[in-house]
N, C-alpha and C positions, 0 to 999 in steps of 0.2 A: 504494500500500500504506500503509494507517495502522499507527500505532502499536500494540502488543496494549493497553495503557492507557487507550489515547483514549476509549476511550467512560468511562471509568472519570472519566477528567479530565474528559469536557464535561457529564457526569451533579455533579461537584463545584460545576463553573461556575456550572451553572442553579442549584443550591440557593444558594450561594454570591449569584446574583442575586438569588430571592427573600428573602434574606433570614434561610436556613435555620439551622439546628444545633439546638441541643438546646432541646425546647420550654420560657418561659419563664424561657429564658438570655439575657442578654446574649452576644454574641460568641460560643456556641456554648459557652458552659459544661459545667460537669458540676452538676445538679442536688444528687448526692447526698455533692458536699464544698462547703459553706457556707463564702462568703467568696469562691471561684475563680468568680464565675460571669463574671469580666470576665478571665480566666483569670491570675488572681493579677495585675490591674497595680492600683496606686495611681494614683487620678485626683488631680489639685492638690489636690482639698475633701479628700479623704479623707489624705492625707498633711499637709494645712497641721492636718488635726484631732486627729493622733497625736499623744500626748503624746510630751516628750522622752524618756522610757524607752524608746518604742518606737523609739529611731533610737540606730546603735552610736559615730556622733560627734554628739550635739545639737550645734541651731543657737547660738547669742553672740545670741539677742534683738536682733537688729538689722528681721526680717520684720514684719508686720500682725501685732495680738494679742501685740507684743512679745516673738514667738515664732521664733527664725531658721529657715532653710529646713532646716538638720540633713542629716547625710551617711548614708549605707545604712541605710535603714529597718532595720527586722527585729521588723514586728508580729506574724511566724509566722515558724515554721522552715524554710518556700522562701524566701524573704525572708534570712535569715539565712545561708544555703548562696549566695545570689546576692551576698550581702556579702562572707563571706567570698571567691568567685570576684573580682570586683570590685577588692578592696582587693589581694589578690594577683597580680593584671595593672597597677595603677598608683599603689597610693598604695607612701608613703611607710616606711620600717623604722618610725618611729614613729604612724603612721596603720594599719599591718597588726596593731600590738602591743597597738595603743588598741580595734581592731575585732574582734578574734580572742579580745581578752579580754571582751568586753562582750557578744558571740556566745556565745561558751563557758561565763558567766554565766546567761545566759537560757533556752538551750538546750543544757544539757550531754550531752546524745546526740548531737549531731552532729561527728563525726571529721572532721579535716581530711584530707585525703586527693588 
C-alpha cells in the first residue's frame, strides 16, 4: 500500500529533476514579485554590493572595497522581519536595541510581534 501523496511527491521529484518551477525563475520563483526570484536569498555579490544603509548593524570596513561584511541585511521588508526574528533568538540587549531601531526606521509598518 503507498502513501495517498506518493504520487503527488514522485510527480514533485521528477520536476524537481528536470529542473522545474516557475518559468524563467531561478529556484522556482514567483515571477510577479521582482527581487524573490532566488526566493529572497542574498548571494555574496549581491550583499558585498548593498550599501551600508541596507544592513541594520554595518560592517567597521575591515572587508574588500573597505566595506565590512555588516550584520542583518534589510534591503526589503522580508529581510527586515528575518532580522528582527534573528537578532531576537541571539544577539545581544544591545544588538536587539541597535536592530529593532534601525528596522523600525526603515520600515515602520512592520510590528514586532
Amino acid at each position: 500500500m503507498t502513501h495517498p501523496a506518493q504520487g503527488w511527491i514522485d510527480a514533485a521529484a521528477k520536476k524537481r529533476k528536470r529542473g522545474g518551477g516557475v518559468e524563467g525563475c531561478a529556484r522556482g520563483g514567483r515571477p510577479d514579485r521582482p527581487g524573490k526570484a532566488k526566493g529572497g536569498r542574498l548571494d555574496a555579490e549581491e550583499r558585498q554590493d548593498l550599501p551600508s544603509s541596507d544592513f541594520a548593524l554595518p560592517g567597521h570596513g575591515n572587508g574588500p572595497k573597505g566595506a565590512g561584511a555588516g550584520s542583518y541585511p534589510i534591503p526589503d521588508e522580508s529581510h527586515g522581519r528575518n532580522a528582527l526574528a534573528r537578532v531576537s533568538q541571539r544577539g545581544s540587549p544591545e544588538e536587539k536595541a541597535r536592530v529593532r531601531a534601525a528596522v523600525h526606521r526603515k520600515f515602520p509598518g512592520i510590528k514586532e510581534g
